[in-house]
mmCIF file of the N, C-alpha and C atoms, coordinates in Angstrom:
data_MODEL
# 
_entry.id   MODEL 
# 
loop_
_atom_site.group_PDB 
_atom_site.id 
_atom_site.type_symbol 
_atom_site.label_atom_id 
_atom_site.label_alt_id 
_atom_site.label_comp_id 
_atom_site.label_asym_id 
_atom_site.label_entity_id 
_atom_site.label_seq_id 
_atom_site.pdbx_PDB_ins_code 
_atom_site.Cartn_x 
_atom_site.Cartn_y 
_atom_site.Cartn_z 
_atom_site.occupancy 
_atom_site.B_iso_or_equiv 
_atom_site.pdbx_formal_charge 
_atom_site.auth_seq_id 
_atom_site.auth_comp_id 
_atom_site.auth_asym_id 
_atom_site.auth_atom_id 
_atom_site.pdbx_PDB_model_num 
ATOM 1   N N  . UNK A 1 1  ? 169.196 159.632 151.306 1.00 0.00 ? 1  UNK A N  1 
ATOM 2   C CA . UNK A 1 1  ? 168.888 160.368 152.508 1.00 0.00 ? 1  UNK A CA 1 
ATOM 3   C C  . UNK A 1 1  ? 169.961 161.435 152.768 1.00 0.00 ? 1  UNK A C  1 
ATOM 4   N N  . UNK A 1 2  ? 171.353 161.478 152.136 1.00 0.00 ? 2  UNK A N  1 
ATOM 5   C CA . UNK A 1 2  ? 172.461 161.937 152.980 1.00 0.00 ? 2  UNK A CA 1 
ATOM 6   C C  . UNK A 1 2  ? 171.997 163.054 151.987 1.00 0.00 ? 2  UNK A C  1 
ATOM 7   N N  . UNK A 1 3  ? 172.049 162.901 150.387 1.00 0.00 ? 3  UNK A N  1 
ATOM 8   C CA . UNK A 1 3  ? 171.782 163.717 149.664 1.00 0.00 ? 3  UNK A CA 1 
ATOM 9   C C  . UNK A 1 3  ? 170.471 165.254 150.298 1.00 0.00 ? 3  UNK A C  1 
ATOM 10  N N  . UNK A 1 4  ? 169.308 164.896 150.422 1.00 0.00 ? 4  UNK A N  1 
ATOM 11  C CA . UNK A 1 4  ? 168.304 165.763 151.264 1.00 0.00 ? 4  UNK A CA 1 
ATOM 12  C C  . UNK A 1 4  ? 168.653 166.389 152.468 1.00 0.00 ? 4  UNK A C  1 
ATOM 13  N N  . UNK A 1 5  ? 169.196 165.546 152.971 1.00 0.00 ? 5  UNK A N  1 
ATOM 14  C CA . UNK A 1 5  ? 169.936 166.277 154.114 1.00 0.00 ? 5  UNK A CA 1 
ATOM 15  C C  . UNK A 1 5  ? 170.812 167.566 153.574 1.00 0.00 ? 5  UNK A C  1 
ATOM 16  N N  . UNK A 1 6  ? 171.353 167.407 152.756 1.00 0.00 ? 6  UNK A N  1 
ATOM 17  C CA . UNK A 1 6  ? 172.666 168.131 152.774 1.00 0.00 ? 6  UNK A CA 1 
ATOM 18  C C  . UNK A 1 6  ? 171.595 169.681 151.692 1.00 0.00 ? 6  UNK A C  1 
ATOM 19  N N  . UNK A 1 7  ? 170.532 169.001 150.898 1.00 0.00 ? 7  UNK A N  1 
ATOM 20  C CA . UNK A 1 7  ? 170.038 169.840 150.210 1.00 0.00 ? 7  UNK A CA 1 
ATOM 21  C C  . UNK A 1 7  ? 169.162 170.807 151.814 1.00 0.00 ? 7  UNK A C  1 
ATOM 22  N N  . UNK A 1 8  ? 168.685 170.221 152.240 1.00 0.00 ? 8  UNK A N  1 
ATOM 23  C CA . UNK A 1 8  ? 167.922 170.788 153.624 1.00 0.00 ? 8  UNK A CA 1 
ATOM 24  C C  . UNK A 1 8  ? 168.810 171.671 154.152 1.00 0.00 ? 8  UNK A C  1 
ATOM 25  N N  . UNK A 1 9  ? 170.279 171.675 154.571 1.00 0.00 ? 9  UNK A N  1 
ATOM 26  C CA . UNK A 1 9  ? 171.376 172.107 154.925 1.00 0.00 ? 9  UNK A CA 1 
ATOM 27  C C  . UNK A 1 9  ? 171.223 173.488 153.668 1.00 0.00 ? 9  UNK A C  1 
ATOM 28  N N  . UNK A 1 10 ? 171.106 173.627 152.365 1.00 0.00 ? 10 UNK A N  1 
ATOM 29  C CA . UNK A 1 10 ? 171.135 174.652 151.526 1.00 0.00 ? 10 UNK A CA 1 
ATOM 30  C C  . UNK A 1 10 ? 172.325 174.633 150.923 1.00 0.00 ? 10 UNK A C  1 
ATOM 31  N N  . UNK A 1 11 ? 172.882 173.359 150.921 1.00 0.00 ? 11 UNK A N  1 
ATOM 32  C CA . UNK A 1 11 ? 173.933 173.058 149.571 1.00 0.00 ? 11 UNK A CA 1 
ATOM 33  C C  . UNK A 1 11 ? 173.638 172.935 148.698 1.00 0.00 ? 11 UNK A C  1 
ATOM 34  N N  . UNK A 1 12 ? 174.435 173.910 147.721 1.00 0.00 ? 12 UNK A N  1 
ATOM 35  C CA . UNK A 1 12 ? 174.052 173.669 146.044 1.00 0.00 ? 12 UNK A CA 1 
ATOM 36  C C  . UNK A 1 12 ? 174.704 172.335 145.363 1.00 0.00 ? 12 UNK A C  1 
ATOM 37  N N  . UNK A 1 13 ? 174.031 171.806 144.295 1.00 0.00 ? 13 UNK A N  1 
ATOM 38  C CA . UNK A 1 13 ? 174.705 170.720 143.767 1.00 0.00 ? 13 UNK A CA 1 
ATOM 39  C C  . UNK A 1 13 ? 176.078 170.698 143.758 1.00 0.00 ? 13 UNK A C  1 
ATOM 40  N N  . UNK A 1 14 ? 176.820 171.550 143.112 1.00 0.00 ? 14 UNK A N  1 
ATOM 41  C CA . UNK A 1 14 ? 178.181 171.626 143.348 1.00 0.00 ? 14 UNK A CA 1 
ATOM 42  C C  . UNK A 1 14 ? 179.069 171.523 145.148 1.00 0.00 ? 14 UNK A C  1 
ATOM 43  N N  . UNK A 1 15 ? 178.152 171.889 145.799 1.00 0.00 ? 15 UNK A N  1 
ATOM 44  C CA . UNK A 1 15 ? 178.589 171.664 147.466 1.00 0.00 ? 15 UNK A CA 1 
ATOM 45  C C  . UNK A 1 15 ? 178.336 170.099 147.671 1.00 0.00 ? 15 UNK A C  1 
ATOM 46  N N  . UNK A 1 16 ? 177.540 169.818 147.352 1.00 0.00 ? 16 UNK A N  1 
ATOM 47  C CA . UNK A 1 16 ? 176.627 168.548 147.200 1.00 0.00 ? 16 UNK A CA 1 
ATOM 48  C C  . UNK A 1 16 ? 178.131 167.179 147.041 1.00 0.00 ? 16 UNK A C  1 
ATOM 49  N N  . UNK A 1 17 ? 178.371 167.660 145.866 1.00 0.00 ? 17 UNK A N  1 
ATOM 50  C CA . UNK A 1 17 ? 179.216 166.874 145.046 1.00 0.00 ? 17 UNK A CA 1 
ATOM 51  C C  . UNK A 1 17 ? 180.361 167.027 145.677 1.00 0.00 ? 17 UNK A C  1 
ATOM 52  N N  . UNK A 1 18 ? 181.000 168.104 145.854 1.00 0.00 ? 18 UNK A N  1 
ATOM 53  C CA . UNK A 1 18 ? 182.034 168.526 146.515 1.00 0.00 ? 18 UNK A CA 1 
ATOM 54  C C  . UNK A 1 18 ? 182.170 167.357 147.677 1.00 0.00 ? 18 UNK A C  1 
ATOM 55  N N  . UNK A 1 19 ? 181.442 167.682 148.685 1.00 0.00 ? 19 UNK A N  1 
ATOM 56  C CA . UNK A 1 19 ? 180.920 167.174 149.834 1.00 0.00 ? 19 UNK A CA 1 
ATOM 57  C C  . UNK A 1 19 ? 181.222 165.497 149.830 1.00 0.00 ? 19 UNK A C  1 
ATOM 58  N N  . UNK A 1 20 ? 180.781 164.967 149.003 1.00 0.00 ? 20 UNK A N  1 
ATOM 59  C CA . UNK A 1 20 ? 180.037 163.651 148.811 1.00 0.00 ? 20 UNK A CA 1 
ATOM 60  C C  . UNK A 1 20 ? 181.238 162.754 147.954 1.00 0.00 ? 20 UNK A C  1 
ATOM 61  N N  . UNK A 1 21 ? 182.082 163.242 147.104 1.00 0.00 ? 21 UNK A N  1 
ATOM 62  C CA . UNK A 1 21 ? 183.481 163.368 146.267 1.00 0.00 ? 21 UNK A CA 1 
ATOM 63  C C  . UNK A 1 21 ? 182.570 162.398 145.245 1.00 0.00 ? 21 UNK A C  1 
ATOM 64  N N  . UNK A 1 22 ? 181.435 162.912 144.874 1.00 0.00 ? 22 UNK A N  1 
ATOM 65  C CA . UNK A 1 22 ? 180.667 162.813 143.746 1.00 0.00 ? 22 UNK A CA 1 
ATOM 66  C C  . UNK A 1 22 ? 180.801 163.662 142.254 1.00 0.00 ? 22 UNK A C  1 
ATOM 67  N N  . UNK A 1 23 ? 180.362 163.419 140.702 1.00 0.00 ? 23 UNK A N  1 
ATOM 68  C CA . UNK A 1 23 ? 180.449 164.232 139.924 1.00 0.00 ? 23 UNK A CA 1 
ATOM 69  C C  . UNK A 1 23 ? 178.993 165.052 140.041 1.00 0.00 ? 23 UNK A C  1 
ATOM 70  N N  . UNK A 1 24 ? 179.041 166.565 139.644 1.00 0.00 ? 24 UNK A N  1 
ATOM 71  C CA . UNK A 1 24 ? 177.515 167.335 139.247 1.00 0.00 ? 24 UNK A CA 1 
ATOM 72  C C  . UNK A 1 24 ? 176.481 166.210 138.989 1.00 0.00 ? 24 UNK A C  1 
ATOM 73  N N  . UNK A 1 25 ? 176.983 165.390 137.911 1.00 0.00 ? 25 UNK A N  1 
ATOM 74  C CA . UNK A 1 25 ? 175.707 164.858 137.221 1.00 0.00 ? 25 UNK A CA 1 
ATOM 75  C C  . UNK A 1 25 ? 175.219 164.312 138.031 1.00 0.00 ? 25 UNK A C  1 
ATOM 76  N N  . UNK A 1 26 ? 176.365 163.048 139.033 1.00 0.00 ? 26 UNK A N  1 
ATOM 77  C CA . UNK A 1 26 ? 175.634 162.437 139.885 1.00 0.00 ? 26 UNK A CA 1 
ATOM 78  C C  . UNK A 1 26 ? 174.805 162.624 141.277 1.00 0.00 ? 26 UNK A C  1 
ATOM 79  N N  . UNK A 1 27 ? 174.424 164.225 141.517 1.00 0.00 ? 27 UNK A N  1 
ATOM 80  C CA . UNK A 1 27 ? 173.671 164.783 142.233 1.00 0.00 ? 27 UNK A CA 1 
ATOM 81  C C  . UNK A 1 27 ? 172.849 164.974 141.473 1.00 0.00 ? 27 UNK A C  1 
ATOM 82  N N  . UNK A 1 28 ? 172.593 165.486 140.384 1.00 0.00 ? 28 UNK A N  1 
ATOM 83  C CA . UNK A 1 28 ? 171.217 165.679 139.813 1.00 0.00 ? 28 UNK A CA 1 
ATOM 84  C C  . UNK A 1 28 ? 170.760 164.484 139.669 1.00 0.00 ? 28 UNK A C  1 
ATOM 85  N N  . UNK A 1 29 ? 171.269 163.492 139.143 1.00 0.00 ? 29 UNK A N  1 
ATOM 86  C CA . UNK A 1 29 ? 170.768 162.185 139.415 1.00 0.00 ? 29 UNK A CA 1 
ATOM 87  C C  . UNK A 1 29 ? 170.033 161.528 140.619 1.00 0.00 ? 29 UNK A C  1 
ATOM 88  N N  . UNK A 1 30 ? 170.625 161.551 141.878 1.00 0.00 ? 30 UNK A N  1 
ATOM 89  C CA . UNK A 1 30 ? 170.410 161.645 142.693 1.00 0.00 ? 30 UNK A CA 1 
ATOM 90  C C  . UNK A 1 30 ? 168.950 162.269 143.148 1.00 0.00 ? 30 UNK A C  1 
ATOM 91  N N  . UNK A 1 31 ? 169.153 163.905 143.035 1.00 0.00 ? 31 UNK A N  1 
ATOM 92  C CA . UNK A 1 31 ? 168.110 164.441 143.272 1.00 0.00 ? 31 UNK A CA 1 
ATOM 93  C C  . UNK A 1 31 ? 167.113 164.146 142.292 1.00 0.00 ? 31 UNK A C  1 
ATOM 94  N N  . UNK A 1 32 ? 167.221 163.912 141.286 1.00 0.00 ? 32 UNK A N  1 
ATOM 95  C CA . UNK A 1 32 ? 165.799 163.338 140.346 1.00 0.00 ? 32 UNK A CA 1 
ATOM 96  C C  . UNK A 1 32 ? 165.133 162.443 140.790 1.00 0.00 ? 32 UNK A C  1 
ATOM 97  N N  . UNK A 1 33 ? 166.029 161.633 141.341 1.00 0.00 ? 33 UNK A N  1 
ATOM 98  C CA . UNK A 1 33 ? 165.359 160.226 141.849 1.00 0.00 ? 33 UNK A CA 1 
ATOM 99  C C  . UNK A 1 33 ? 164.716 160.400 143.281 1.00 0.00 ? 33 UNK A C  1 
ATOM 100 N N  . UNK A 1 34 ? 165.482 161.282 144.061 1.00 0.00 ? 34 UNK A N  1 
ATOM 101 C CA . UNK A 1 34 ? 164.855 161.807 145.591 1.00 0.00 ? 34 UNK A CA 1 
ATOM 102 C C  . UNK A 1 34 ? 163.363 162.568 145.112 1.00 0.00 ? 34 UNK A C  1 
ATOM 103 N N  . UNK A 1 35 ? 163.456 163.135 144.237 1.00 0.00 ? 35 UNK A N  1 
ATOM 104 C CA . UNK A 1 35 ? 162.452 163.905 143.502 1.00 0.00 ? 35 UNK A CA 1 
ATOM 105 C C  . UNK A 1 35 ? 160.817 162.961 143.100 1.00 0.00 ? 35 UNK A C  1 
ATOM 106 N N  . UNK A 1 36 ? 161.519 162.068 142.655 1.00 0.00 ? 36 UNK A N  1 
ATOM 107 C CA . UNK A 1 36 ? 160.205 161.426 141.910 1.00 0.00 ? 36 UNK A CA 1 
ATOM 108 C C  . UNK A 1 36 ? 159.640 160.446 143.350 1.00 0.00 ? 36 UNK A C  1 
ATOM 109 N N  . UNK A 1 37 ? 160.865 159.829 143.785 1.00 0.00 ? 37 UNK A N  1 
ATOM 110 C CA . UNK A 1 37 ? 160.184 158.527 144.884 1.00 0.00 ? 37 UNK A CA 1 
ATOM 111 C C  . UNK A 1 37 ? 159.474 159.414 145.919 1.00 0.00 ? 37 UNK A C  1 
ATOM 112 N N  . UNK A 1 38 ? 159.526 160.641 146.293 1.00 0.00 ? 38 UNK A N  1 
ATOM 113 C CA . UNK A 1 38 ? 158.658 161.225 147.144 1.00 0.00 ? 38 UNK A CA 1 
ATOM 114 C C  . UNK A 1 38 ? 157.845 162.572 146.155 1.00 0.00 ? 38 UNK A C  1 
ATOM 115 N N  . UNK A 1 39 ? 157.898 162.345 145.006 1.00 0.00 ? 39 UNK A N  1 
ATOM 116 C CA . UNK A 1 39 ? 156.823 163.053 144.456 1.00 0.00 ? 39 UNK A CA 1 
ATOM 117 C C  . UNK A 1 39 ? 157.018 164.425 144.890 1.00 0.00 ? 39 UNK A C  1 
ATOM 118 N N  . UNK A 1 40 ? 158.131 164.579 144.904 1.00 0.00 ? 40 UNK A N  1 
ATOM 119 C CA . UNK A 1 40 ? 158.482 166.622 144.909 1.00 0.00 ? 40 UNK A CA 1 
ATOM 120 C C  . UNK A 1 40 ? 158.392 167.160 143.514 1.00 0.00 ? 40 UNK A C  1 
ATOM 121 N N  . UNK A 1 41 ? 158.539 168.821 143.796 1.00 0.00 ? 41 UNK A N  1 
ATOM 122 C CA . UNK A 1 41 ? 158.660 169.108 142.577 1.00 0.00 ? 41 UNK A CA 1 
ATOM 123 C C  . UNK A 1 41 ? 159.852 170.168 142.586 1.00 0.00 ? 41 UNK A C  1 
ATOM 124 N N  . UNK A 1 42 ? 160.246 170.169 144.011 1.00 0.00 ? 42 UNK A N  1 
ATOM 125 C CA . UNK A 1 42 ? 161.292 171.262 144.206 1.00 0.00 ? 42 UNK A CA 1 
ATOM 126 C C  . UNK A 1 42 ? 162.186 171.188 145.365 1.00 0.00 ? 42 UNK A C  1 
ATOM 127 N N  . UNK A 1 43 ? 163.312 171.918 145.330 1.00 0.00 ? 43 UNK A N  1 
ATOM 128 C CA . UNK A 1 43 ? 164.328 171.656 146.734 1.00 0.00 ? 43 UNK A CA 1 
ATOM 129 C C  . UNK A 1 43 ? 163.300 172.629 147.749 1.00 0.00 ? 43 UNK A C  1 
ATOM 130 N N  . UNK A 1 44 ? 162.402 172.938 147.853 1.00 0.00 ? 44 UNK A N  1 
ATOM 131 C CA . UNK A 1 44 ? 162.027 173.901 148.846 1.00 0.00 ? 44 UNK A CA 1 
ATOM 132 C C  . UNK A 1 44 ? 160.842 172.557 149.311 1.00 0.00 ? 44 UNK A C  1 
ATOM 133 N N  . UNK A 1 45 ? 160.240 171.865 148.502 1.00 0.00 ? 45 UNK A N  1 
ATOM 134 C CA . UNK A 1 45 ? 159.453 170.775 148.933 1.00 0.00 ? 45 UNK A CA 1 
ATOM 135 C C  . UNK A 1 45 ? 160.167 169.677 149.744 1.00 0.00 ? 45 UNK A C  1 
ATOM 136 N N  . UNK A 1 46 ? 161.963 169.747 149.165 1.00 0.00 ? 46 UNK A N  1 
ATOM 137 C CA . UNK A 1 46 ? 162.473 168.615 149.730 1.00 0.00 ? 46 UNK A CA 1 
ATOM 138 C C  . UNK A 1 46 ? 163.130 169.467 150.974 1.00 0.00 ? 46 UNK A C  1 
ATOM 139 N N  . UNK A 1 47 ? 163.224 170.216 151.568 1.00 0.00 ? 47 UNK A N  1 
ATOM 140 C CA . UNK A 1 47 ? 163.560 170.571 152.964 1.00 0.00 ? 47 UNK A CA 1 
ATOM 141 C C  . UNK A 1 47 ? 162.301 170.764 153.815 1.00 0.00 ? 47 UNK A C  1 
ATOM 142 N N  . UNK A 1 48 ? 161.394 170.674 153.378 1.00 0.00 ? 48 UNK A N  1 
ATOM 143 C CA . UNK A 1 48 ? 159.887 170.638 154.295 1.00 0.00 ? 48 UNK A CA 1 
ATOM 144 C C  . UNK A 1 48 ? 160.121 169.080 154.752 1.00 0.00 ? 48 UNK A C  1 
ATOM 145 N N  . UNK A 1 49 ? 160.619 167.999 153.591 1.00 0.00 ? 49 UNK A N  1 
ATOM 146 C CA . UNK A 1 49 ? 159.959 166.819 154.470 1.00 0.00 ? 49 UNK A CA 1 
ATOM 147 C C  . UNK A 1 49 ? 161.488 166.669 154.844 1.00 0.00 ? 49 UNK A C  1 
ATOM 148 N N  . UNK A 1 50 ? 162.474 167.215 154.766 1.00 0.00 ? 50 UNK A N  1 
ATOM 149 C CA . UNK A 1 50 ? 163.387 166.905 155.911 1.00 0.00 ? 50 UNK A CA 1 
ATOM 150 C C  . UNK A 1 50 ? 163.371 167.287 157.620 1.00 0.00 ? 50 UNK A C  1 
ATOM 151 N N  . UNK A 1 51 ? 162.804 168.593 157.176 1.00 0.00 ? 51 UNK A N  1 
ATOM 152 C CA . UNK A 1 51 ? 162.192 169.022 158.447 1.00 0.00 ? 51 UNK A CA 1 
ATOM 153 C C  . UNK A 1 51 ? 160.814 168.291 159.042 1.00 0.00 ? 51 UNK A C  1 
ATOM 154 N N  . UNK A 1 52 ? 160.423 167.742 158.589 1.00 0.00 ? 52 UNK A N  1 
ATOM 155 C CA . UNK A 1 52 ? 159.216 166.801 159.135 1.00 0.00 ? 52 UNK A CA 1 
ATOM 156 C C  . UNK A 1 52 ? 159.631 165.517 159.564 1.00 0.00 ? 52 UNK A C  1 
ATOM 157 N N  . UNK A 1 53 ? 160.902 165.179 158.785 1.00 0.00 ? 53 UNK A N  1 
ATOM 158 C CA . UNK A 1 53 ? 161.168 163.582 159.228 1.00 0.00 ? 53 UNK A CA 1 
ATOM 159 C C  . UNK A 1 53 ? 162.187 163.850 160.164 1.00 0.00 ? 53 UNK A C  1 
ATOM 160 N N  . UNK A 1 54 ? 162.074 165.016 160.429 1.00 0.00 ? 54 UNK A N  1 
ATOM 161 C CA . UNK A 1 54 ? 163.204 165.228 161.878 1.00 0.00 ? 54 UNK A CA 1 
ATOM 162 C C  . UNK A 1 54 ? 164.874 165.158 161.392 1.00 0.00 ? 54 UNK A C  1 
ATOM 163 N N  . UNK A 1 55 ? 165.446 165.150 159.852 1.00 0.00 ? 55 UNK A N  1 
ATOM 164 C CA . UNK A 1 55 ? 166.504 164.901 159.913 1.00 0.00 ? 55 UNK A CA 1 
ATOM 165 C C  . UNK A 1 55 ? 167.071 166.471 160.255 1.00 0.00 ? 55 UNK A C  1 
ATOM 166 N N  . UNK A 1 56 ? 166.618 167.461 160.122 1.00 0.00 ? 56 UNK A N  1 
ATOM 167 C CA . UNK A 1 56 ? 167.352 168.905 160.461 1.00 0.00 ? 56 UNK A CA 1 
ATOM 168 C C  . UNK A 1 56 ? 166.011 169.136 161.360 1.00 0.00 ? 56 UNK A C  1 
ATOM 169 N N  . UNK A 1 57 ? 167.083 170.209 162.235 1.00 0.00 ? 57 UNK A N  1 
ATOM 170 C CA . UNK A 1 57 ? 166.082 171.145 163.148 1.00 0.00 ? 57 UNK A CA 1 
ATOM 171 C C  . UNK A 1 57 ? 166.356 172.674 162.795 1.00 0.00 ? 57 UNK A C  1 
ATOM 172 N N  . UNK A 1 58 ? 165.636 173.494 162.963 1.00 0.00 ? 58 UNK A N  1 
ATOM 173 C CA . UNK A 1 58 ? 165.806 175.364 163.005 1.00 0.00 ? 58 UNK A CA 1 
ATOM 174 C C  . UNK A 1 58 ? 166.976 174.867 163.812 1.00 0.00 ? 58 UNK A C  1 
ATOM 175 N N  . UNK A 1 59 ? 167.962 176.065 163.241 1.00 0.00 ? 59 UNK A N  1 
ATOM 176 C CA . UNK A 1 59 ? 168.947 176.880 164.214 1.00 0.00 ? 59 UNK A CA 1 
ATOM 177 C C  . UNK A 1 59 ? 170.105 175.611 164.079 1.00 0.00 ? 59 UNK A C  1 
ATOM 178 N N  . UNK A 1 60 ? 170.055 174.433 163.810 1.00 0.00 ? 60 UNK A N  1 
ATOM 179 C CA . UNK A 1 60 ? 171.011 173.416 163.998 1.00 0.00 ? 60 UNK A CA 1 
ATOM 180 C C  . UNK A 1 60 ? 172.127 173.841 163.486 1.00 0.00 ? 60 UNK A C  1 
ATOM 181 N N  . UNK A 1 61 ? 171.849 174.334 162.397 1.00 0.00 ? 61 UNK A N  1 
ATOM 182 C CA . UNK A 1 61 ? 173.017 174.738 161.509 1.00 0.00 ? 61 UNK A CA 1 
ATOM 183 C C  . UNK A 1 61 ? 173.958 173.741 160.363 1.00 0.00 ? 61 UNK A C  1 
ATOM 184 N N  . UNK A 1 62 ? 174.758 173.842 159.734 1.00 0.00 ? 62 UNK A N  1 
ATOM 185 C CA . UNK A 1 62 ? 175.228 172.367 159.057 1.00 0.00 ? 62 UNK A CA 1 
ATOM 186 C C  . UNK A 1 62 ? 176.850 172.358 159.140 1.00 0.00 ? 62 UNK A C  1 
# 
């Protein structure tokens, strides 16, 4: 969840990781798996359902 969030926010993997004191890989990892269990096919699919499940709002900012 923290991962989508932060992608919703418009962090790149490397912010991601940064962020998280994770390696690259283990965000793509991450996001593969955020990817498949909700059947996305893209970070622009995965900030729609962040914005639907209410974890970001417009204008909130990060």
């Amino acid at each position: 969840m923290e991962v989508l969030l932060l992608i919703a926010q418009g962090l790149s993997n490397a912010d991601i990781a940064e962020r998280l004191t994770i390696t690259d890989h283990t965000v793509k990892t991450h996001i593969n798996r955020l990817f498949a269990k909700l059947e996305l096919r893209d970070r622009a699919q995965a900030v729609i359902v962040a914005y639907e499940a209410g974890l970001v709002t417009p204008g909130a900012g990060g």
